[in-house]
N, C-alpha and C positions, 0 to 999 in steps of 0.2 A: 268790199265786193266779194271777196275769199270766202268770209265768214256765209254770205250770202250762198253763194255757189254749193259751198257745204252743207246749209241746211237743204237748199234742194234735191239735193245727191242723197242725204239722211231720209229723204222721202220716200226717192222712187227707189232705194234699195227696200224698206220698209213697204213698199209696190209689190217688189222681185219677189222676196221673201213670202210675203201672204197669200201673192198667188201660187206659188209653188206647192202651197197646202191643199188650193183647190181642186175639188172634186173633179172638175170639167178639164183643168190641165191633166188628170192622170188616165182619164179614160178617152181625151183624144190624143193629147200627143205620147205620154206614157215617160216611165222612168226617166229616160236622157233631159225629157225636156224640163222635170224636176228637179231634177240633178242643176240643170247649167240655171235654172232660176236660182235654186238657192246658192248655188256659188256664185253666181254673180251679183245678185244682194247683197253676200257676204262681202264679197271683193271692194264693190260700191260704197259699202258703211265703214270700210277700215281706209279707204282713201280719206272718203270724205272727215273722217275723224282725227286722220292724221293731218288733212290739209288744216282743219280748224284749229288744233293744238297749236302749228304751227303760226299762222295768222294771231294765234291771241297772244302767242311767244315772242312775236314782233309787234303787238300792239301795244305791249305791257313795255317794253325797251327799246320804243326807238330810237334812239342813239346808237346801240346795236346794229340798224340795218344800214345803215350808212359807214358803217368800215369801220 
């Protein structure tokens, strides 16, 4: 369900990011609203990358997650 979670997270940062390029975000809402798209894409695809790493670190060893 993790792994799941993470690729949809992989998307809509992949979302964040390309509209941040967009023409129509820079001439209505302007720089800031640029700014917090791409950092929050960015912020978005290091979660979701970290949460996946982790789920496949405990897919590969489960004996591991139980103590």
């Amino acid at each position: 369900m993790a792994l799941l979670w993470a690729a949809l997270n992989v998307v809509i940062a992949y979302l964040f990011v390309t509209n941040a390029f967009v023409a129509k975000t820079a001439i209505k809402e302007g720089l800031p609203a640029q700014a917090a798209l791409l950092l929050g894409g960015a912020l978005i695809a290091v979660f979701a990358v970290a949460l996946a790493r982790q789920s496949l670190r405990i897919l590969r060893a489960p004996g591991a997650a139980e103590g």
